[in-house]
C-alpha positions, 0 to 999 in steps of 0.5 A: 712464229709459224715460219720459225716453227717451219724452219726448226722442223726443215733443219731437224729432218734435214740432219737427221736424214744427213746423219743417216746417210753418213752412219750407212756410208762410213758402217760400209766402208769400216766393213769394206776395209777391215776385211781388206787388211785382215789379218796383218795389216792395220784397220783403216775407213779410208777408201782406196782402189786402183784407179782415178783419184783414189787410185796409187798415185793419190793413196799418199793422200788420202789419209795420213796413215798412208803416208808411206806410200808417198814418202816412203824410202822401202816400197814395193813392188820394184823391177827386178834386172835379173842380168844386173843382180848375182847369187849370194852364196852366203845367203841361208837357204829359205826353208819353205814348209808348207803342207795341205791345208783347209782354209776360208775365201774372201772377197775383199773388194781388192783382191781374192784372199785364202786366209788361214787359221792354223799355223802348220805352215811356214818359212824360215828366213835368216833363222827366223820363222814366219807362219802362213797367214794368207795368200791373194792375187793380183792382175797383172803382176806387181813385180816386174823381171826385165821391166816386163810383167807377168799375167798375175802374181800370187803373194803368200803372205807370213807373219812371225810372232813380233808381228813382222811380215816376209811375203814369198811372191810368185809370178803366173804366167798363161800356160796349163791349168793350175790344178792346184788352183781349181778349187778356189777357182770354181768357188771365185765369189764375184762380188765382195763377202760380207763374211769369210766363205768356209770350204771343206777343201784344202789348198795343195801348198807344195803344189803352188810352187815352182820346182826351182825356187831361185828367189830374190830378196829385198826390203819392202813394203805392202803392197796396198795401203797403208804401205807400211815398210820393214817387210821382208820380199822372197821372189820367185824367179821362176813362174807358174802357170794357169790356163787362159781361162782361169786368168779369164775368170780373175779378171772378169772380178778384177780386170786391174788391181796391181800397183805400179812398181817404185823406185828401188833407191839404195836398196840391194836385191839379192839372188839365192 
């Protein structure tokens, strides 16, 4: 009697500490992961990142929510021969509207991400109008140009009003300071936000981009899990720039955070 009175109590406590140990894990990760696809992508608990078995080639595998990124037939990023691709004079021009803009900083565990709350700026692509709703970076860049990658790449990221997605990507490269950037920069937060930093300064957008803005256009993917297709991809083929120190600074959080670029199958990329 004694020793099942001594089992029951060993089998209690040791589910009771299991459980908490489950809640605790699965609490960090909701928090980890609902900040990653704030605010245009859906919700996921599943853990992702750039590297071993949870890294691109494994993400097809780890939900099937991310199945796309495995079996899907749109993803990005690709490489881009520029030799190989000529001007469609017959593509509407993009309008791009930006203006300054305050916004908050988040690290998400993936990225450094600018989200913004107010819709004054936006693209329009094929007559229809995207509003700005975050822009983040990767290291190096998730495109390629010639099978060659850049430093970083920034992806301003847009949504119009059925929840449809057109990412403008811009590829950096190591040269001068980018004053435009410096804000954000000398507020990096190193290790992951629990909530969204507020600053009181604002983004020069106009600024970010390059003085030619020639693009290539082609349907995508997102980038990270859960790869969700139908996204429309306005790359910049002219890059811009950032010291040495400021590409320093990013890596020292994320030393790698870029998917390797996909098979481009019977997509067409165009050139404005």
């Amino acid at each position: 009697m004694n020793r099942r009175k001594f089992y029951y109590s060993f089998l209690s406590a040791s589910l009771c500490l299991t459980l908490a140990a489950c809640s605790t894990g699965n609490t960090q990760t909701l928090v980890q992961e609902s900040k990653e696809t704030k605010p245009v992508a859906e919700n996921h608990q599943t853990h992702w990142s750039y590297e071993g078995k949870t890294g691109p080639e494994h993400w097809g595998e780890l939900d099937p929510a991310f199945s796309a990124c495995v079996n899907g037939a749109e993803q990005s990023p690709i490489n881009i021969e520029i030799s190989q691709i000529n001007p469609n004079k017959e593509l509407d021009k993009i309008d791009i509207n930006y203006q300054p803009t305050k916004f908050t900083l988040m690290n998400n565990g993936h990225t450094i991400q600018a989200n913004f709350k107010a819709e004054n700026n936006s693209i329009i692509l094929d007559g229809t109008t995207y509003n700005l709703v975050q822009f983040h970076f990767h290291t190096p860049s998730e495109h390629q140009f010639n099978g060659k990658n850049f430093d970083m790449e920034l992806h301003l990221v847009h949504k119009n009003d059925t929840g449809n997605l057109a990412v403008l990507g811009i590829m950096i490269k190591e040269g001068k300071e980018n004053e435009a950037l410096s804000n954000i920069w000398s507020n990096l937060p190193e290790k992951e936000t629990e909530k969204d930093i507020e600053l009181n300064t604002t983004v020069n957008l106009p600024s970010l981009l390059p003085n030619d803005q020639k693009s290539f256009i082609y349907n995508g993917s997102l980038t990270t899990p859960p790869c969700t297709e139908e996204v429309k991809w306005i790359v910049l083929e002219q890059p811009i720039e950032m010291a040495r120190e400021q590409i320093d600074a990013f890596q020292k959080i994320f030393s790698d955070n870029h998917r390797p670029v996909q098979p481009l199958n019977d997509r067409e990329v165009t050139k404005q």
